[in-house]
C-alpha positions in Angstrom: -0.2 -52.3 71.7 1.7 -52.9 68.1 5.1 -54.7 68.8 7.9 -53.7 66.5 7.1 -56.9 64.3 3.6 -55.5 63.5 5.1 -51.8 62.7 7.4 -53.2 60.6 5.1 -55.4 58.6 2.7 -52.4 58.5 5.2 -50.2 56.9 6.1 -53.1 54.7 2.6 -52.9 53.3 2.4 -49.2 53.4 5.7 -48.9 51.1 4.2 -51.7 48.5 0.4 -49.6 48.1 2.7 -46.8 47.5 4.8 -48.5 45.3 1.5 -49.7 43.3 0.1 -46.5 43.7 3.3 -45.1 41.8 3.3 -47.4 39.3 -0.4 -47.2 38.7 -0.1 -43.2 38.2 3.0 -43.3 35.6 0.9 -45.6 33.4 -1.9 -43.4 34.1 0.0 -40.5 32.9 1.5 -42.5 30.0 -2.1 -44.0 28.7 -3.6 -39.9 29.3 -0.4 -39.2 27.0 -1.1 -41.1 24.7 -4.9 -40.5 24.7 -3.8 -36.8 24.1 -1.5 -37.8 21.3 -4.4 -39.6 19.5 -6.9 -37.0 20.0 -4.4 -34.7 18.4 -4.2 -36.8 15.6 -8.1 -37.4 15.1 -8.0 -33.8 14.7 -5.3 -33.8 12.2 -7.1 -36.3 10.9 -10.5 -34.0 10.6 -8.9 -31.0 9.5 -7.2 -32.7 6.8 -10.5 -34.5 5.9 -12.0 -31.0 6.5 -9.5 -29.2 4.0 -9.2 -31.6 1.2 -13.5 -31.4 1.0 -12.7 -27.6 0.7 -10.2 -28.1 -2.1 -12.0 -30.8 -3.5 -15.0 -28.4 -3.8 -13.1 -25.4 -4.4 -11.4 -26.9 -7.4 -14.5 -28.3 -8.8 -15.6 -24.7 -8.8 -12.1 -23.2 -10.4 -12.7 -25.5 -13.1 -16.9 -25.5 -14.0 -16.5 -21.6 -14.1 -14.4 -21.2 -16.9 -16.0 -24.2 -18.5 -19.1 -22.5 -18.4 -18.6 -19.8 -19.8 -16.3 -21.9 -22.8 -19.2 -24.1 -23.3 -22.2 -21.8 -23.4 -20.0 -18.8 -25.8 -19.3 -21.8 -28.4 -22.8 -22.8 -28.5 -24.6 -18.9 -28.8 -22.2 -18.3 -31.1 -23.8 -20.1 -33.7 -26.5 -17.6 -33.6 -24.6 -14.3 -33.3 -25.7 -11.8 -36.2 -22.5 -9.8 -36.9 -18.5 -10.3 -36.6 -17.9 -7.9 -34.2 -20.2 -10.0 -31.7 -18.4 -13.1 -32.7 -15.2 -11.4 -32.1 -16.3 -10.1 -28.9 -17.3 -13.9 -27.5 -14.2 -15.0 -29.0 -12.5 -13.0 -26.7 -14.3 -14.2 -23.6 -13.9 -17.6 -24.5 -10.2 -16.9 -24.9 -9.7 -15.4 -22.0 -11.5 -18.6 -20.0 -9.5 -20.6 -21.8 -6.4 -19.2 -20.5 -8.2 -19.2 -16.7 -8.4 -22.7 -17.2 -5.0 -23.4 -18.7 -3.6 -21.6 -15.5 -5.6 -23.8 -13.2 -4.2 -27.1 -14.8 -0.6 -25.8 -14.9 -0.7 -25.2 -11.7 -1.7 -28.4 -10.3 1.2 -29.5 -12.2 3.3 -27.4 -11.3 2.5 -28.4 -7.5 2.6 -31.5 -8.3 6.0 -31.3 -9.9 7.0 -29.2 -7.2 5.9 -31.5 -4.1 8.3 -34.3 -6.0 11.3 -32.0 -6.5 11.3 -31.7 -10.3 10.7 -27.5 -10.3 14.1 -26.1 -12.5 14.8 -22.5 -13.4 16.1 -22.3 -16.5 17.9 -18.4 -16.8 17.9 -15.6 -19.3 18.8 -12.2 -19.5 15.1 -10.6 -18.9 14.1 -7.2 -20.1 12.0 -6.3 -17.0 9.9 -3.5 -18.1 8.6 -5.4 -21.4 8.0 -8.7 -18.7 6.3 -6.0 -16.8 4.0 -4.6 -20.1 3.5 -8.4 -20.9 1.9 -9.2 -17.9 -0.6 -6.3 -17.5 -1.8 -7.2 -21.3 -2.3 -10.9 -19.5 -4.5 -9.7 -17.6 -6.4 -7.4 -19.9 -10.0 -9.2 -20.0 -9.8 -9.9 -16.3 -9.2 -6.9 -14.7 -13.1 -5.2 -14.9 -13.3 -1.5 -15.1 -13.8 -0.9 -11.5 -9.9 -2.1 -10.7 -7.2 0.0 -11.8 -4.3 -2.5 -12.7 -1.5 0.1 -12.3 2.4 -0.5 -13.5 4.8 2.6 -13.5 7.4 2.0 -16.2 11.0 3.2 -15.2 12.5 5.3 -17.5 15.7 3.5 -17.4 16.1 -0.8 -19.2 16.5 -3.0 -16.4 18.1 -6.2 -17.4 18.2 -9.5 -15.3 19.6 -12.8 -15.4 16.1 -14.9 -14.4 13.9 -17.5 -15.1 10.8 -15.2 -17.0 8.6 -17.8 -16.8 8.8 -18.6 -13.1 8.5 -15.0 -12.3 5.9 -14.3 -14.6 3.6 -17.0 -12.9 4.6 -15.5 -9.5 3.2 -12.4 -10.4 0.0 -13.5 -12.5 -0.4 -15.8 -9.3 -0.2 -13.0 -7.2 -2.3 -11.0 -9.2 -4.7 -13.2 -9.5 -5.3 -13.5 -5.5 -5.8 -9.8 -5.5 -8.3 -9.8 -7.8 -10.4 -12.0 -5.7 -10.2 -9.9 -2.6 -10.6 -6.8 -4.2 -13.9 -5.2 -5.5 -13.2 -1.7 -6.5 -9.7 0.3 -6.4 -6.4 -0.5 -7.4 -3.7 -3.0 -8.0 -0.4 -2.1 -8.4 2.6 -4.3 -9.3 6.4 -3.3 -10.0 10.1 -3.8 -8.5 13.0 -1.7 -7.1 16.2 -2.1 -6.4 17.4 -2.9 -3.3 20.7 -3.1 -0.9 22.6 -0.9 -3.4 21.3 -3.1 -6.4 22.3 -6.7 -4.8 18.6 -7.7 -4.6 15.6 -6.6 -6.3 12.3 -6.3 -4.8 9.2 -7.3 -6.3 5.8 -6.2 -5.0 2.3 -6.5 -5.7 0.0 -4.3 -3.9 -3.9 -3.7 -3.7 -7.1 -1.9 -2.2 -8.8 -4.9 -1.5 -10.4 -6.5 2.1 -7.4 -7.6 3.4 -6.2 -10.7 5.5 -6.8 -10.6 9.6 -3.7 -11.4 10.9 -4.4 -15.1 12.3 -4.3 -16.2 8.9 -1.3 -14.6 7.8 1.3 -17.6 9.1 -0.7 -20.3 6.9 -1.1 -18.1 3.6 2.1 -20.0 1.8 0.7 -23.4 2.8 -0.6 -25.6 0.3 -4.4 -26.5 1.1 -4.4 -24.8 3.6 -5.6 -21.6 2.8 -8.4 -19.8 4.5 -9.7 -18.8 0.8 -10.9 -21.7 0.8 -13.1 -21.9 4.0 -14.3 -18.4 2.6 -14.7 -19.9 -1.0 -12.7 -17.2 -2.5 -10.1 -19.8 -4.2 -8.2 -23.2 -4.5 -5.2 -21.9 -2.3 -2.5 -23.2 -4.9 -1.2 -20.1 -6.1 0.6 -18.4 -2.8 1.6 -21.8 -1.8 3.3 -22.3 -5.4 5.2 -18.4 -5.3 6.5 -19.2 -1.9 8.3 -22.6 -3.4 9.3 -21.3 -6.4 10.8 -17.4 -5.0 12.2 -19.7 -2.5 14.3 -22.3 -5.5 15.7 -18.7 -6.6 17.2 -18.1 -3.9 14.7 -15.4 -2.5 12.1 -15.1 0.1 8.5 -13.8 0.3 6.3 -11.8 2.4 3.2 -10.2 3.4 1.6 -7.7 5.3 -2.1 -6.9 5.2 -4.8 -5.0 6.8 -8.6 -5.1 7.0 -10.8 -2.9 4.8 -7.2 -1.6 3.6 -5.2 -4.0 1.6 -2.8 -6.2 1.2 0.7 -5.8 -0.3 3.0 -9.1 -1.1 6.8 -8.4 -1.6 9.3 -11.2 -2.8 13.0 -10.4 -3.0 15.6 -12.2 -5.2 19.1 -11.7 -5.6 19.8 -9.3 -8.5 22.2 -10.2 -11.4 22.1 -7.8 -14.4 22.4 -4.8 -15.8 20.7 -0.8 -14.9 20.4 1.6 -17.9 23.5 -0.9 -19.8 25.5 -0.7 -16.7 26.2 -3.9 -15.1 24.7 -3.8 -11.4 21.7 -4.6 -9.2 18.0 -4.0 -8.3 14.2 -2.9 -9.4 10.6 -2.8 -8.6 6.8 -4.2 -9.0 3.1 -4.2 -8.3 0.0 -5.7 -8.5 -3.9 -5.6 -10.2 -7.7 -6.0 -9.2 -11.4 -6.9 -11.2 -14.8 -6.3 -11.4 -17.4 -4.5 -14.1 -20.7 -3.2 -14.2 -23.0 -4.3 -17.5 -25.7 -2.7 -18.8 -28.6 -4.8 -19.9 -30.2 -4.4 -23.2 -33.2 -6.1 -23.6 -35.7 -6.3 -26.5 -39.1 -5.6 -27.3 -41.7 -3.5 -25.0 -40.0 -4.0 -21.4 -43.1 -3.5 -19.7 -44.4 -7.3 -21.4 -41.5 -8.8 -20.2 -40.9 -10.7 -17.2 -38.5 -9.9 -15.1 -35.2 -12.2 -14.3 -32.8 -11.0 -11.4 -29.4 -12.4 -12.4 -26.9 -13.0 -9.1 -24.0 -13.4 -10.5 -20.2 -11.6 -10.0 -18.5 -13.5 -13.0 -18.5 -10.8 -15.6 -18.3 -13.8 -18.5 -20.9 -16.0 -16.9 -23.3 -12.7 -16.9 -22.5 -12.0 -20.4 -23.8 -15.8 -21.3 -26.5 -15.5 -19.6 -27.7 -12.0 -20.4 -27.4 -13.2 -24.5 -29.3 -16.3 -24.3 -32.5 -14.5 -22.3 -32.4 -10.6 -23.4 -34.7 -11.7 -26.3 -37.0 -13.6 -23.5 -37.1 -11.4 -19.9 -36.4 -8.3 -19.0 -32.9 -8.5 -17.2 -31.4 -6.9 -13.8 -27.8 -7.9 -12.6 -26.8 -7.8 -8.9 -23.2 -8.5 -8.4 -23.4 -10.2 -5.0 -25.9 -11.0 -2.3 -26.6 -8.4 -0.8 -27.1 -6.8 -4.2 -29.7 -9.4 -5.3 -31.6 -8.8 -1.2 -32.0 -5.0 -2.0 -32.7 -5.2 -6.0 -35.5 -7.6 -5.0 -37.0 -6.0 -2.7 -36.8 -3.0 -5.0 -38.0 -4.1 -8.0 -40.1 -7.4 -7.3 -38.3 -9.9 -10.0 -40.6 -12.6 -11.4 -37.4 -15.3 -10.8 -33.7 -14.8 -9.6 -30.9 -16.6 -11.0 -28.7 -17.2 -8.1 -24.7 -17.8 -7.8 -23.4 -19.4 -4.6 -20.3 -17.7 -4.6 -20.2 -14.4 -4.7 -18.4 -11.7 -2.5 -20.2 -9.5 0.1 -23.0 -12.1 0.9 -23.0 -15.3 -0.6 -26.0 -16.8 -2.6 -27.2 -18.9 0.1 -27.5 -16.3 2.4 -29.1 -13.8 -0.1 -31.7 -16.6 -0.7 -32.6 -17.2 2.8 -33.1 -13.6 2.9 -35.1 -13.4 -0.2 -37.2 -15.9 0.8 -38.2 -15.1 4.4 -39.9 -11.6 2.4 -41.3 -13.6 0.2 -41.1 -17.1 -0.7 -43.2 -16.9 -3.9 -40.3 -15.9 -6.1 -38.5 -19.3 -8.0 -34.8 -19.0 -7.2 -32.8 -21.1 -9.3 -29.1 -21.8 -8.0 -26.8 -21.7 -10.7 -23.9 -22.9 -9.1 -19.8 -24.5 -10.1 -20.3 -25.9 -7.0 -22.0 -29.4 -7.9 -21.2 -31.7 -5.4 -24.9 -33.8 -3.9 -23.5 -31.7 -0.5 -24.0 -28.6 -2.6 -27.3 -29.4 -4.5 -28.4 -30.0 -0.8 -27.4 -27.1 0.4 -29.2 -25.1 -1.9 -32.6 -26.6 -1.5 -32.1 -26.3 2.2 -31.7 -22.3 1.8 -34.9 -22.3 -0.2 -33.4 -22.5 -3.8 -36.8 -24.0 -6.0 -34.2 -25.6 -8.6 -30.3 -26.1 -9.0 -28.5 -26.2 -12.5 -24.7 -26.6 -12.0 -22.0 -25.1 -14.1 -21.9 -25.8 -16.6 -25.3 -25.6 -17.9 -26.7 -26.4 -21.3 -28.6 -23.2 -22.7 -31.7 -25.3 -23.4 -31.8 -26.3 -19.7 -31.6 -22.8 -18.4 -34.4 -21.6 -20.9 -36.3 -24.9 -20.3 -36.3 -24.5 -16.4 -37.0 -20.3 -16.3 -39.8 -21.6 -18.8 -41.3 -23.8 -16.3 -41.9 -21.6 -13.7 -42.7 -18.1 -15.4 -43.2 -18.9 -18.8 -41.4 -16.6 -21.7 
């Protein structure tokens, strides 16, 4: 039998395991904390890598379109035949211009914002003519299947505010509707509010709509799911939420699939209604997209046939000027466009965009080339990254000419494959 010396020795022993054991389970917990806390931040870590290889790619596209279309409208018009052609690519190449100009000021701007040097400077504001000012901004962009609608009060709204600022909150905000909206209408406008203390602005449209899970990082710089969906740079919303925000306002939105989405931003209201001193007004918002018809030259039974992917009205144009003397021409304005129009009418080559709405160009061409794998598809693409260019072969594109191209190139390559 155990004496009381044993027992007492025994639970002695006991009460140290236990004390190890103890001991050996809090830093067990504490290494499996911080284990978690470094696997959280290798995902940081990844997303962050992830989301700055979106913007990264997302701004190289932002910048080659425009350039594209700048670079290839200066050199054709060299050989355009009348004024009113010239005029007409003058126009275009304007318009780009100001696409890019955007772009640049606002990576400026963020970057100006980010270090806290964003200043409003105020001024009384006729509302309705800042209103008329920014539909005629958007004049060239807004194609003829968006309705950019702007209801002009009968009465002159005056307000002390920065016009600047809250011009480029609405051309920002415009701007994102356009790319989520195909075909309908974007409406933009203000109204008073809270018996004319604020003033809400809104811009509205028909377009796709946000689901809902993305709705809480929408204002978040780089962060924007436009840009896993290649639909943008995410710069803009996160740059209207900073600036409403430094005059002393707030912004929202509410969206819905296959309905629209509306943004509102309120401000505090400081002028004038119809010459009376007092507060409040109202806003909306505008959408794109055209459809071109082709002229071509010559017996169009001789020609060859060239399917042109491509949802960029001015990168169309450029293209359809330089070959309509060479091929016979058919435009699809996204993938799945190009997948029906090929099966339809049996193009001798596609010219393929990468980015496009509906289906994207890698898709199409996978598509295209599973019914037959005959057909040359050339990506023509602002993406240009070596991650890009492999992308494209790896969907079955034969060649890949990044924006933007030099006319010679994109003659020389359709040349090599079908001849003129």
């Amino acid at each position: 039998m155990m004496n009381q010396d044993d027992y007492e020795v025994l639970l002695q022993k006991f009460a140290d395991v236990s004390y190890r054991l103890s001991l050996a389970n809090a830093k067990l917990e504490e290494a499996n904390k911080k284990l978690k806390e470094y696997e959280e931040k290798a995902l940081q870590a990844e997303k962050a890598s992830k989301m700055k290889s979106l913007f990264l790619a997302n701004m190289s596209h932002e910048i080659r379109t425009p350039l594209n279309a700048i670079e290839g409208f200066s050199r054709v018009m060299v050989e355009t035949e009348t004024l009113q052609e010239r005029m007409n690519y003058m126009e275009i190449i304007e318009s780009n211009n100001h696409r890019l100009l955007s772009l640049v000021n606002e990576i400026l701007d963020l970057s100006r914002v980010e270090a806290g040097e964003i200043s409003i400077k105020k001024s009384n504001v006729d509302l309705n003519n800042m209103m008329a000012d920014i539909k005629q901004l958007f004049k060239f962009r807004c194609p003829d299947t968006i309705h950019l609608k702007w209801d002009k009060p009968s009465v002159q709204v005056m307000m002390s505010t920065d016009e600047d600022k809250l011009t480029q909150v609405f051309s920002n905000l415009i701007s994102n509707s356009l790319k989520h909206t195909v075909k309908g209408t974007i409406e933009y406008g203000y109204r008073l509010v809270d018996n004319h203390a604020s003033i809400q602005f809104f811009v509205s449209d028909t377009g796709s709509g946000i689901e809902s899970k993305f709705l809480g990082d929408i204002f978040n710089a780089y962060v924007s799911k436009d840009a896993e969906q290649n639909k943008g740079y995410g710069l803009g919303l996160a740059l209207c939420k900073i600036i409403v925000e430094k005059m002393g306002g707030h912004i929202e939105v509410e969206s819905h699939i296959n309905v629209g989405t509306t943004f509102t931003f309120t401000l505090p209201f400081h002028g004038s209604v119809g010459g009376v001193s007092t507060s409040n007004r109202s806003a909306a918002s505008s959408p794109m997209m055209r459809t071109l018809r082709v002229s071509t030259r010559g017996d169009d039974n001789q020609l060859k046939t060239v399917l042109v992917a491509e949802d960029e009205e001015s990168n169309y144009e450029l293209v359809r000027i330089v070959l309509q003397k060479r091929y016979n021409l058919l435009h699809a304005h996204n993938g799945i466009e190009a997948v029906t129009m090929n099966e339809e009418e049996h193009p001798d080559l596609i010219l393929m965009d990468i980015r496009m709405p509906e289906m994207n160009g890698l898709d199409a061409t996978r598509i295209i080339k599973e019914v037959n794998n005959k057909t040359p598809v050339i990506a023509l693409s602002a993406y240009a990254f070596d991650e890009n260019i492999r992308e494209a072969k790896a969907a079955g594109c034969d060649e890949f000419l990044a924006k933007p191209f030099r006319v010679e190139d994109l003659i020389e390559t359709i040349a090599r494959y079908i001849g003129e």
